[in-house]
GUPA-139294 format. One record per residue (C-alpha): residue number from 1; residue in one letter; y, x, z. Coordinates in steps of 0.001 Angstrom, whole numbers, plus 500000, padded with zeros to 6 digits. Last residue first. Layout:
pos:code:yy:xx:zz
NUM:A:Y:X:Z $
...
This chain:
pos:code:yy:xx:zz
311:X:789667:416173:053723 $
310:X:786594:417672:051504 $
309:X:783755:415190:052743 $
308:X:784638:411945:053666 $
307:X:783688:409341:056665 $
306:X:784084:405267:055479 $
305:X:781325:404727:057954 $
304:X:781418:406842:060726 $
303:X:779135:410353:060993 $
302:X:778108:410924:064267 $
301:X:777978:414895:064123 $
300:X:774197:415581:065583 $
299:X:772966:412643:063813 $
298:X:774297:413759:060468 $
297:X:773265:417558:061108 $
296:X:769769:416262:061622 $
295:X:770128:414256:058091 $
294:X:771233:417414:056006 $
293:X:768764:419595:057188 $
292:X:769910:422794:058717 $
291:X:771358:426136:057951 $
290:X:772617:428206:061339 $
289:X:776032:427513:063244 $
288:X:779465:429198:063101 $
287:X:780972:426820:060456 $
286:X:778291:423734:059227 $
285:X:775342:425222:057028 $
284:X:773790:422366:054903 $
283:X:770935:421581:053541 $
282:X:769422:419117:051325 $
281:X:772391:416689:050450 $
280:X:771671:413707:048361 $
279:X:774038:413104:045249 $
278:X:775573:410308:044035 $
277:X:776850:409172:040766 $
276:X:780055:409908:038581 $
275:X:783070:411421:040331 $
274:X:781090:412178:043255 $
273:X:780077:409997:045862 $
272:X:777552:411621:049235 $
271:X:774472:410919:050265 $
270:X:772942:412294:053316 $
269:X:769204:410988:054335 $
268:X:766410:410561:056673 $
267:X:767692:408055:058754 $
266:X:770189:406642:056471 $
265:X:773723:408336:056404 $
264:X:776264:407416:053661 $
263:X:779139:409672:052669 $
262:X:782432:409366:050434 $
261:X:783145:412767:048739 $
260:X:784006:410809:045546 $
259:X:784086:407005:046407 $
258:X:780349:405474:046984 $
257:X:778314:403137:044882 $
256:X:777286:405170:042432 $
255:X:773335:405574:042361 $
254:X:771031:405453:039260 $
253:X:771279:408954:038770 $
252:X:770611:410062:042233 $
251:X:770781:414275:042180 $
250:X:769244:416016:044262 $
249:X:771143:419126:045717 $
248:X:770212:422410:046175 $
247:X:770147:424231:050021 $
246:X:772724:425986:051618 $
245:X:775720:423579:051563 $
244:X:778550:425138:053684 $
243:X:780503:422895:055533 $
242:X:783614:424140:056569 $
241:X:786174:422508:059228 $
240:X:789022:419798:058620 $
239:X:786910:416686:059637 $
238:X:784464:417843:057272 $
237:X:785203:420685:054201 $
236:X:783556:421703:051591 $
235:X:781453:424852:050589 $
234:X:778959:426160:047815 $
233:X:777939:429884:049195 $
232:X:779044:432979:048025 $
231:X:776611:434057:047563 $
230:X:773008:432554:048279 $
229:X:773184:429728:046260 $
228:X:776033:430295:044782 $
227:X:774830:428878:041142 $
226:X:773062:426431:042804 $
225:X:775717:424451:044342 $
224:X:778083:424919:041467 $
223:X:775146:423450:039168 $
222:X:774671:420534:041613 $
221:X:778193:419755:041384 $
220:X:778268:419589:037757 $
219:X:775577:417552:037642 $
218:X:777162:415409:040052 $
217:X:780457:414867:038296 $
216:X:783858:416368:039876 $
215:X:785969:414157:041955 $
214:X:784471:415763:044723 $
213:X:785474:419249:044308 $
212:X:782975:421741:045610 $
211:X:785181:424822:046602 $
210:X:782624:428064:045053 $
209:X:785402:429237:043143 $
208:X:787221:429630:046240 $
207:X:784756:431497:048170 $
206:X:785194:434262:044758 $
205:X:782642:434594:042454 $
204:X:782916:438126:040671 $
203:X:783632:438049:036831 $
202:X:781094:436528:034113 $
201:X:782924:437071:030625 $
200:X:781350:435684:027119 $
199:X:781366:437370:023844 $
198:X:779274:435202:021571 $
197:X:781104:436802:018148 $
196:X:781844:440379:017743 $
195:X:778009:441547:017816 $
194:X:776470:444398:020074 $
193:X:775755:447584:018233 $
192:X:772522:448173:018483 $
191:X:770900:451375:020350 $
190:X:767570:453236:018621 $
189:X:764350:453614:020235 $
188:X:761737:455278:018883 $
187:X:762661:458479:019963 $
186:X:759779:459189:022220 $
185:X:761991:459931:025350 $
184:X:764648:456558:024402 $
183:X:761019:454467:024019 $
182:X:759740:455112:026767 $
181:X:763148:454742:028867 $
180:X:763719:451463:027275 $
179:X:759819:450467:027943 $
178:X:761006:451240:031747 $
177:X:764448:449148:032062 $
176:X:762209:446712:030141 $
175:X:759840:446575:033044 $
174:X:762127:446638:035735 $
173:X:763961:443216:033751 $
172:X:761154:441622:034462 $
171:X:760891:442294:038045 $
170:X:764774:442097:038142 $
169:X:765211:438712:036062 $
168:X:762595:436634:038446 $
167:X:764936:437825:041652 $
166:X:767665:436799:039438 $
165:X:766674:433498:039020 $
164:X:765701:432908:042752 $
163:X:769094:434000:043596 $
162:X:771199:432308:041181 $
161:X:769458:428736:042109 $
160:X:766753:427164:040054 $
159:X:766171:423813:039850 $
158:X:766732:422877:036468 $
157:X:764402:425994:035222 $
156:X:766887:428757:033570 $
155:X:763974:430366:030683 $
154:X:763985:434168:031015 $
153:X:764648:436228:027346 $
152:X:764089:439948:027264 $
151:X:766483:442545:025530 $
150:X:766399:446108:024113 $
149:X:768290:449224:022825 $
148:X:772186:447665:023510 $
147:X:775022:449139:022198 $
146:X:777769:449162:024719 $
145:X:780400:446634:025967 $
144:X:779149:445962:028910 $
143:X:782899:446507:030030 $
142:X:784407:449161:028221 $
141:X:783971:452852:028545 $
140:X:780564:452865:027499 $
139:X:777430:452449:028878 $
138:X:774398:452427:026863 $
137:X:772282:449068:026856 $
136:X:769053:447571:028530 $
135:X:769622:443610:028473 $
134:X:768356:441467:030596 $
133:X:767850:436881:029974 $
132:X:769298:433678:029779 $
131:X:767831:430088:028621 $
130:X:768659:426587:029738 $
129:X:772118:427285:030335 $
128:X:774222:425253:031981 $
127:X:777744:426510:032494 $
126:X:777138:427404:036039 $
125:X:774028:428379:036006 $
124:X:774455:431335:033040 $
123:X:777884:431982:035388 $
122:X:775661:432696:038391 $
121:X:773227:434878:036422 $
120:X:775687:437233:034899 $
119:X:778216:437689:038069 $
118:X:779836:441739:037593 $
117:X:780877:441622:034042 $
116:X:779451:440257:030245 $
115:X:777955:436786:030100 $
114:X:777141:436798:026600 $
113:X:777683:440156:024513 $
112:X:774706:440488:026004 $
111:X:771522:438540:026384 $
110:X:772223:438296:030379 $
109:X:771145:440257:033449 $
108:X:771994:443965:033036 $
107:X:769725:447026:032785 $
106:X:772522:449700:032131 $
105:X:771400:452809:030620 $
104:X:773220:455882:031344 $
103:X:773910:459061:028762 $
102:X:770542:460357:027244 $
101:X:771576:464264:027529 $
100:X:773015:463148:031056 $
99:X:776394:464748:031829 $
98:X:778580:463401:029260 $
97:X:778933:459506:031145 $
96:X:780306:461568:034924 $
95:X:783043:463386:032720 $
94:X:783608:459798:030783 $
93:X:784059:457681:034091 $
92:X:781331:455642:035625 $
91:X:782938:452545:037499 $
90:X:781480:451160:040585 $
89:X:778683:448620:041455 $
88:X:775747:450279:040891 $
87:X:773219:446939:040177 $
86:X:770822:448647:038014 $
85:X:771401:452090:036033 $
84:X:769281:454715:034088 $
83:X:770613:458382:034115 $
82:X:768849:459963:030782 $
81:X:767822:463647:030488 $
80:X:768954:464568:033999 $
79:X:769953:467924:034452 $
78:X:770106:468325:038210 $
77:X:772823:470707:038312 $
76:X:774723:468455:036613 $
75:X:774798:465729:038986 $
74:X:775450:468382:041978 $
73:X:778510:469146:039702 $
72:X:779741:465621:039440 $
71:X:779168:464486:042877 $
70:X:781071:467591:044296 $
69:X:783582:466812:042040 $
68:X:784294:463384:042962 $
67:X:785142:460799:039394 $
66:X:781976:458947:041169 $
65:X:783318:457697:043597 $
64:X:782717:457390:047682 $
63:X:779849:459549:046543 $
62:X:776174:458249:048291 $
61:X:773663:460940:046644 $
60:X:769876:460329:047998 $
59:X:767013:462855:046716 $
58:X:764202:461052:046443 $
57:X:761644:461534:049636 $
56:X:759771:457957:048602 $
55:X:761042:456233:052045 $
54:X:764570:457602:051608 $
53:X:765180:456420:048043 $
52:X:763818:452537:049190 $
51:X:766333:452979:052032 $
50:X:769344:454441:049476 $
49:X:767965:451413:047074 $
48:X:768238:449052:049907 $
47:X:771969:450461:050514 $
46:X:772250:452603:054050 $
45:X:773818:450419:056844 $
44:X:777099:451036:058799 $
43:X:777324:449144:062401 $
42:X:779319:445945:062196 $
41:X:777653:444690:065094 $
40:X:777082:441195:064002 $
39:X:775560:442281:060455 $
38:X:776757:445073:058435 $
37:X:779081:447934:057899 $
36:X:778821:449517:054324 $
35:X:776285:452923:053847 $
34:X:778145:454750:050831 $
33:X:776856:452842:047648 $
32:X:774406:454325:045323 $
31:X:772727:457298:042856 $
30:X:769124:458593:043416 $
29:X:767926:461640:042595 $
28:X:764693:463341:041095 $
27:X:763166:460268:039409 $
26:X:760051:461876:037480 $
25:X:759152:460407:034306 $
24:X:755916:459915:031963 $
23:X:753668:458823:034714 $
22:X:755817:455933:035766 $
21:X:755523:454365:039332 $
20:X:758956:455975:040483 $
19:X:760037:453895:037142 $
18:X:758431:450995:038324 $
17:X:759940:451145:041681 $
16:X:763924:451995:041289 $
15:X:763536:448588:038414 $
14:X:762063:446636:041910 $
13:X:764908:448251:044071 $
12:X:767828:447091:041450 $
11:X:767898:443549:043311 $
10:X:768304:445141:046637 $
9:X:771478:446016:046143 $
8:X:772815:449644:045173 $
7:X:771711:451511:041673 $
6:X:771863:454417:039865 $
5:X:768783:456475:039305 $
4:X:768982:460160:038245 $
3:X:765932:460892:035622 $
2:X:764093:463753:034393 $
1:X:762234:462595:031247 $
């Protein structure tokens, strides 16, 4: 089939590369982001799929929407049979969803209708899942609401953070993206309706959802942790600045001495109270400085006895 890619972050670049690996389809454009400042400088930097499009020769279109006309009728004159979709990050309207014989196929990361919206993985690790996984489905007008042609399960290990789970979802998930596309071309593939019940909603993390409070219990501290682990980033506060914890906690279940957000230096340790037992910091990010361990940050800050975290 003659396909039009969607995607934007680096996590749809691996589903981008086993279909450009395919011998029974030919990507012949590439859908993504405008280039968004980055870094110190602030200069404007293509998408990885835009790079990853550039370094293969594809075709690259970068519409500020997709509703544009030019976008529209440069999508048409390339007659894709199916437009498949990772990561896009902007709404397809119905004249853009007509144009492909095939419509667009989403690959998204849960077993839909759970976790449906823009942060699949993070809410799966949040809540405590032991199991998620990708679905392929065909886009609709309402939020991953479509029918859905295939799925793959991923087991959530108890140390995994969103990133490291999703990087395992989009490797696996770029094979089913492909065996949906297979399967769509040979007809052997027909879309489900999703089912009524199970319908769960995973919007955007905001820095404020990712505000550890104390008080809270340890495991679910250690799930907020990981679940923004990279973005947005678990955060507190210390002596009225941000502290940013950047590495997964360990959790000390036979431990609860200390008040919630209370802290305790050793020489090779931070613990810190939470509303049921302690926890030992790995790393930690204070504002304006790099990650580092937990205990060199200690020394370097003089913590007192008594000291807090979240004041």
């Amino acid at each position: 089939m003659r396909l039009v890619f969607a995607g934007t972050p680096e996590v749809a670049v691996p589903a981008l590369d086993a279909l450009l690996a395919s011998d029974r389809h030919e990507v012949v454009a590439v859908v993504t982001r405008p280039d968004a400042p980055a870094g110190r400088g602030r200069r404007l930097v293509a998408s990885p799929v835009a790079q990853r499009a550039e370094e293969a020769g594809i075709e690259i279109l970068k519409p500020a929407k997709p509703s544009d006309p030019d976008f529209l009728a440069r999508l048409a004159e390339l007659a894709p049979d199916c437009c498949p979709v990772v990561a896009y990050g902007a709404l397809l309207r119905q004249d853009a969803l007509a144009i492909p014989k095939h419509g667009w196929v989403n690959l998204h990361f849960s077993l839909l209708p759970a976790w449906r919206g823009a942060a699949p993985v993070q809410h799966a690790v949040l809540a405590g899942d032991e199991v998620t996984g990708a679905s392929t489905f065909l886009i609709e007008r309402g939020l991953d609401s479509g029918p859905v042609f295939g799925i793959l399960t991923e087991e959530i290990r108890p140390t995994d953070t969103s990133g490291e789970l999703l990087t395992r979802l989009s490797h696996a998930g770029a094979r089913l993206l492909t065996a949906t596309m297979d399967g769509i071309e040979d007809g052997a593939l027909q879309a489900v309706p999703q089912p009524a019940d199970g319908i769960t909603l995973a919007p955007k993390l905001t820095v404020e959802d990712a505000r550890i409070e104390w008080s809270h219990p340890a495991l679910r501290i250690d799930r907020l942790v990981r679940g923004c682990a990279p973005a947005p980033g678990a955060w507190t506060t210390f002596r009225a600045e941000r502290l940013k914890l950047s590495g997964p906690v360990k959790l000390l279940t036979d431990s609860s001495e200390l008040a919630a957000g209370e802290l305790a230096v050793s020489k090779n340790s931070v613990r810190v109270g939470t509303g049921s037992h302690e926890i030992e910091l790995g790393e930690v990010q204070p504002q304006g400085k790099k990650p580092m361990r937990a205990a060199d940050w200690a020394r370097g800050v003089r913590i007192e006895s008594g000291e807090q975290l979240g004041l």
